[in-house]
NUKOL-998966 format. One record per residue: residue number from 1; x negated, y, z negated of N, C-alpha, C, CB in turn. Coordinates in Angstrom, 3 decimals, padded with zeros to 6 digits, always signed. Glycine has a CB too. Layout:
REM residues N
ATOM   n     n_c1     n_c2     n_c3    ca_c1    ca_c2    ca_c3     c_c1     c_c2     c_c3    cb_c1    cb_c2    cb_c3
ATOM NUM        X        Y        Z        X        Y        Z        X        Y        Z        X        Y        Z
...
END
This chain:
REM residues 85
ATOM   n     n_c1     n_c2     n_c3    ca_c1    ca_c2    ca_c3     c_c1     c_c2     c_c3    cb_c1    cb_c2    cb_c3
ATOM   1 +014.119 +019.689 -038.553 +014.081 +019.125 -037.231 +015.382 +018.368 -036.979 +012.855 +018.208 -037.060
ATOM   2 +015.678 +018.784 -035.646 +016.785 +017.782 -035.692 +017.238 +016.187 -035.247 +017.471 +018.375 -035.194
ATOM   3 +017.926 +015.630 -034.829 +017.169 +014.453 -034.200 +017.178 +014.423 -033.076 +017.495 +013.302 -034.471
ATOM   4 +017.350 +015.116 -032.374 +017.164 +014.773 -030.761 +015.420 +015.262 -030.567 +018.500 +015.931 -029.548
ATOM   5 +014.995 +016.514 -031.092 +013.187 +016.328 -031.379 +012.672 +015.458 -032.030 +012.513 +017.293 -032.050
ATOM   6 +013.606 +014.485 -032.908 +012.778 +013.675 -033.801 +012.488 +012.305 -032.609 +013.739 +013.229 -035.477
ATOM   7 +013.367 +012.122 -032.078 +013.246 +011.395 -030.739 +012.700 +011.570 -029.522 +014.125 +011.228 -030.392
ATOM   8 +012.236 +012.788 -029.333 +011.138 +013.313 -028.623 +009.741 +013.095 -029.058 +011.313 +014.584 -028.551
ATOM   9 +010.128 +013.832 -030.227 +008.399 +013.384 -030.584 +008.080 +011.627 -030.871 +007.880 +014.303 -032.320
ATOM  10 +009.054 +010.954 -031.012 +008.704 +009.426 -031.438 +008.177 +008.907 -029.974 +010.222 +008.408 -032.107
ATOM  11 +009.029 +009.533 -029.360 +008.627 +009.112 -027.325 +007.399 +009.321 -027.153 +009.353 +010.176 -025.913
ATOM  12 +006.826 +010.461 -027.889 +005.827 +010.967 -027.204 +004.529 +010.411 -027.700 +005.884 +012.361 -027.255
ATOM  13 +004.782 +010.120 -029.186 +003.772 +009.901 -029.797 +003.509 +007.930 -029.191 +004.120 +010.393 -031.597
ATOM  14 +005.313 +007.484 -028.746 +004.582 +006.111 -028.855 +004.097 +005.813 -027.566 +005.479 +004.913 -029.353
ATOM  15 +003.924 +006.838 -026.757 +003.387 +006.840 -024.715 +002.235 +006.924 -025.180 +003.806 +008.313 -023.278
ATOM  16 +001.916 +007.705 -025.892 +000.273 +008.096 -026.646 -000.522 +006.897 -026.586 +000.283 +008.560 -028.436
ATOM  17 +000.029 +006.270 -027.499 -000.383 +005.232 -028.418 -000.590 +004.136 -027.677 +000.530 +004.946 -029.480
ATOM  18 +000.926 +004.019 -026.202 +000.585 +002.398 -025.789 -000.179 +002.817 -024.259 +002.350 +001.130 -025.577
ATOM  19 -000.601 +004.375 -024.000 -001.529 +004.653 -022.854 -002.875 +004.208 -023.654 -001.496 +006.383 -022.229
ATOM  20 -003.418 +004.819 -024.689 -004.487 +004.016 -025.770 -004.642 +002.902 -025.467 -004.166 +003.876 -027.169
ATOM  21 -003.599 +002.297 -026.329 -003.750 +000.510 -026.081 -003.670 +000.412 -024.655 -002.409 -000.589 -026.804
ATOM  22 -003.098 +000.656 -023.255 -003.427 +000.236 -022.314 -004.859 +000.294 -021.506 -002.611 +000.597 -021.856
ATOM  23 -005.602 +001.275 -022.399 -007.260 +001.311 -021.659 -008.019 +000.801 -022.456 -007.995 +002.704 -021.317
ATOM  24 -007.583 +000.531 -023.722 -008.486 -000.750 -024.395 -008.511 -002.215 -024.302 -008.342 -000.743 -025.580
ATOM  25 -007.265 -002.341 -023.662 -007.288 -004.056 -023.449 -006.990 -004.051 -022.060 -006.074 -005.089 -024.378
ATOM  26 -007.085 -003.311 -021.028 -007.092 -003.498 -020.135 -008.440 -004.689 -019.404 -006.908 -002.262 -019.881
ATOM  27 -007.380 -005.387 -018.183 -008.577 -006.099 -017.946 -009.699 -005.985 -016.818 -008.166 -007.196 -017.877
ATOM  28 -009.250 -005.057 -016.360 -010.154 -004.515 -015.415 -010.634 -002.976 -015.613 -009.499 -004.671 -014.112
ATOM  29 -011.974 -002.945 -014.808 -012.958 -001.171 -015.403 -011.844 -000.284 -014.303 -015.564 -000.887 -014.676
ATOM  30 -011.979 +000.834 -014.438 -011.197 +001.860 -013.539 -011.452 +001.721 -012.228 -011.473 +003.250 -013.825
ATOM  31 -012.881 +001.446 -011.948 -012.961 +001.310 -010.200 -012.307 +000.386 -009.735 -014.266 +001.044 -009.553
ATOM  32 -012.291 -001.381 -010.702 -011.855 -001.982 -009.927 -010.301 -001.881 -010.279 -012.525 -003.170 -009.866
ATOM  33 -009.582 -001.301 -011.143 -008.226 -001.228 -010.923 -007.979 -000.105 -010.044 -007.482 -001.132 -012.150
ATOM  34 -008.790 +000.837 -009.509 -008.466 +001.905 -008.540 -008.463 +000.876 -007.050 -009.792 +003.349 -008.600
ATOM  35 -009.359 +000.256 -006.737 -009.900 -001.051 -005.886 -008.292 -001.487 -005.567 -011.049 -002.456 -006.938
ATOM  36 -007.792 -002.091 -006.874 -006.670 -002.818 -006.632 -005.787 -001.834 -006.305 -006.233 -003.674 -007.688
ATOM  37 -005.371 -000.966 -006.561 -004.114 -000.028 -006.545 -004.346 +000.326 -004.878 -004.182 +001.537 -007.825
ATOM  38 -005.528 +000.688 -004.391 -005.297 +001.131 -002.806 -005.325 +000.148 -002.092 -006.242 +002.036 -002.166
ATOM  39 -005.869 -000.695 -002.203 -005.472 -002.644 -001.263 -004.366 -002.718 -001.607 -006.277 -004.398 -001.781
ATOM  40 -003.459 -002.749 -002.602 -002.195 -003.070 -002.939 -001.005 -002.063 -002.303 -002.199 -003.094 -004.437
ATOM  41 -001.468 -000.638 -002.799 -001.086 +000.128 -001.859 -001.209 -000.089 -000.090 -001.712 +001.141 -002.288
ATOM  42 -002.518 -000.273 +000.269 -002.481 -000.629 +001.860 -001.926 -001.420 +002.554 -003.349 -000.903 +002.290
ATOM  43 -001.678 -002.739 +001.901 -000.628 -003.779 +001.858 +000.481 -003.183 +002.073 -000.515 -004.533 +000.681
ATOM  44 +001.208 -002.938 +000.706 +002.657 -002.512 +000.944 +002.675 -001.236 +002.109 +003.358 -001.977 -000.624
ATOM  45 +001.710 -000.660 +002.665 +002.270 +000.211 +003.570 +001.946 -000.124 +004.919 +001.901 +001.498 +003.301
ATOM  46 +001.015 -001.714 +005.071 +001.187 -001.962 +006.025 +002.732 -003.117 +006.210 -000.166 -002.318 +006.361
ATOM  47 +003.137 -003.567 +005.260 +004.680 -004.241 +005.387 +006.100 -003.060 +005.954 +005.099 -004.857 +003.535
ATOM  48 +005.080 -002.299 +005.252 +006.731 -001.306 +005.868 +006.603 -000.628 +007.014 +007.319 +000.039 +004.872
ATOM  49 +005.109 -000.784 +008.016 +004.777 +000.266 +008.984 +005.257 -001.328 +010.218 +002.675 +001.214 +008.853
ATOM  50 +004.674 -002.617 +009.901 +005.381 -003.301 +010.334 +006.996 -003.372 +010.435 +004.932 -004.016 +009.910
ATOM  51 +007.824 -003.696 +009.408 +008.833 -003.853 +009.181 +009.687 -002.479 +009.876 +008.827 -004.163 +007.790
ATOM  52 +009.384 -001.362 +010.081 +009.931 -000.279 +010.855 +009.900 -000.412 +011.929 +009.521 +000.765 +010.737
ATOM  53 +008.161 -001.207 +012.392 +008.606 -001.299 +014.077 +009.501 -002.655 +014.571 +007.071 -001.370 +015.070
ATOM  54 +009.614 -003.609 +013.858 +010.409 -004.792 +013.754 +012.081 -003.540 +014.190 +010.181 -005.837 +011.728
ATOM  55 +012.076 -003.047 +013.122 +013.592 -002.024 +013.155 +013.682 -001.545 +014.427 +013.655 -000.580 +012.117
ATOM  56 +012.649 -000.931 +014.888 +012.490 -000.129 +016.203 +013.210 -001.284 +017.141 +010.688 +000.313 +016.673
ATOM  57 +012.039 -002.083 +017.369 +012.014 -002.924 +018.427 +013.708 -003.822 +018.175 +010.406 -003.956 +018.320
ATOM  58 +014.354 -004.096 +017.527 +015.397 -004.733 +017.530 +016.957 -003.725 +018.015 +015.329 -005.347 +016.077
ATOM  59 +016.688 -002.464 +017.195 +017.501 -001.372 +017.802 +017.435 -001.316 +019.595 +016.877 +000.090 +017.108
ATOM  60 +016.214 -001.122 +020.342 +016.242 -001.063 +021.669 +016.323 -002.146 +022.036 +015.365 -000.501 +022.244
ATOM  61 +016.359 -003.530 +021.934 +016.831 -004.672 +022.157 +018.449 -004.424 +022.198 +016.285 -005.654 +021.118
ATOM  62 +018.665 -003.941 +020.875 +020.184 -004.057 +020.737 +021.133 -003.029 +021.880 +020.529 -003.591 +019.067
ATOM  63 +020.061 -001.712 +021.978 +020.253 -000.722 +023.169 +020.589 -001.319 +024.440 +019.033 +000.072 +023.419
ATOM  64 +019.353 -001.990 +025.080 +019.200 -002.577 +026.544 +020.285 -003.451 +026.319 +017.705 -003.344 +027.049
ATOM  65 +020.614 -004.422 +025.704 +021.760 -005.585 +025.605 +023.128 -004.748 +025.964 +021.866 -006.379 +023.868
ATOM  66 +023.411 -003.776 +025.020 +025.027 -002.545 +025.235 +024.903 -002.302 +026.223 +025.333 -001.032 +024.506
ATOM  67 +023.545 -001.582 +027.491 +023.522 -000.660 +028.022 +023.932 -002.125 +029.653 +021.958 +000.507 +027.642
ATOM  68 +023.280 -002.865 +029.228 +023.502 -004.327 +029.931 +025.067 -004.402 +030.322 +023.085 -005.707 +028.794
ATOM  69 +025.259 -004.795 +029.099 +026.694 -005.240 +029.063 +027.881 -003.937 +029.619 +026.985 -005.709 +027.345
ATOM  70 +027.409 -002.343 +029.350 +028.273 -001.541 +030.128 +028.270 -001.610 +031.469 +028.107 -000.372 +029.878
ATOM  71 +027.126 -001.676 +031.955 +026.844 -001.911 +033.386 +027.538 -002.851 +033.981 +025.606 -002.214 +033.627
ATOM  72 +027.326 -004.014 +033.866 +028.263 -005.290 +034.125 +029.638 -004.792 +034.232 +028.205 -006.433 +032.919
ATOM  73 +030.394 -003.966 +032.958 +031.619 -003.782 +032.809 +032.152 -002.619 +033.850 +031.813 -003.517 +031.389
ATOM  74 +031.261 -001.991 +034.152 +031.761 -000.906 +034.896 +031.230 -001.454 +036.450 +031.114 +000.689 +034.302
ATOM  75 +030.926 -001.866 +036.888 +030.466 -002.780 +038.160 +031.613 -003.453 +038.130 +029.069 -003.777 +038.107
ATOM  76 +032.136 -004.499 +037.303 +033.397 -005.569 +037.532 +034.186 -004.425 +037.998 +034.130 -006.559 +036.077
ATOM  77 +034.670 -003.286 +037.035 +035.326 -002.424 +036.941 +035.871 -002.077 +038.359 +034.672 -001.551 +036.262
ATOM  78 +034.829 -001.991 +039.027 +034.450 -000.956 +040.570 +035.037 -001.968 +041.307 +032.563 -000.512 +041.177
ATOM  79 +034.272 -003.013 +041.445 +034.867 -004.466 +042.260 +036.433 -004.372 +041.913 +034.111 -006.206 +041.551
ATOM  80 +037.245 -004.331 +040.989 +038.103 -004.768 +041.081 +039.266 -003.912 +041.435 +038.098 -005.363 +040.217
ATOM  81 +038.828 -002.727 +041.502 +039.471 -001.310 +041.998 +039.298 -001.191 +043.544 +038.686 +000.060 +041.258
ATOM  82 +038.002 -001.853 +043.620 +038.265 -001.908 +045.343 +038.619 -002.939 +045.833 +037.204 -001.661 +046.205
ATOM  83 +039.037 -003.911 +045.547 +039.975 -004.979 +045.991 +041.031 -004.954 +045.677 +039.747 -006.044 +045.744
ATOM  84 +041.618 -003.845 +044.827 +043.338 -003.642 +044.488 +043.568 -002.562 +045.796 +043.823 -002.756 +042.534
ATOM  85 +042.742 -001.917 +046.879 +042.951 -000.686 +047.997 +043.353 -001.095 +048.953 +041.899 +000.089 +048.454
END
């Protein structure tokens, strides 16, 4: 064997071993760590379904403000082209 399998199999055998030890001393039964994983999950996907429309809503803020400020600029613009005639 050479060692790059000998290091494969040591990987493999020690995932084995500490998935084992992780369902024997675990501290919760499977339902309620399934329990936790989709509340925890629902959480984090309600932060980011928030936090996107936060994104949304600040982008078209930032839109209307440019689209603001061109208007203004091209209005002065006009005014001042027709008072140079």
């Amino acid at each position: 064997m050479n060692d790059g399998s000998k290091v494969f199999r040591a990987f493999v055998i020690g995932a084995a071993v500490g998935a084992v030890l992780g369902v024997l001393f675990a501290p919760m039964s499977g339902a309620e760590m399934r329990d936790n994983i989709t509340s925890t999950a629902d959480e984090v996907s309600g932060n980011l379904k928030r936090k996107a429309e936060d994104g949304m809503n600040y982008a078209k803020n930032l839109k209307n403000k440019a689209s603001g400020k061109i208007n203004e600029l091209l209005n002065r613009e006009k005014e001042e082209g027709a008072d140079l005639s």
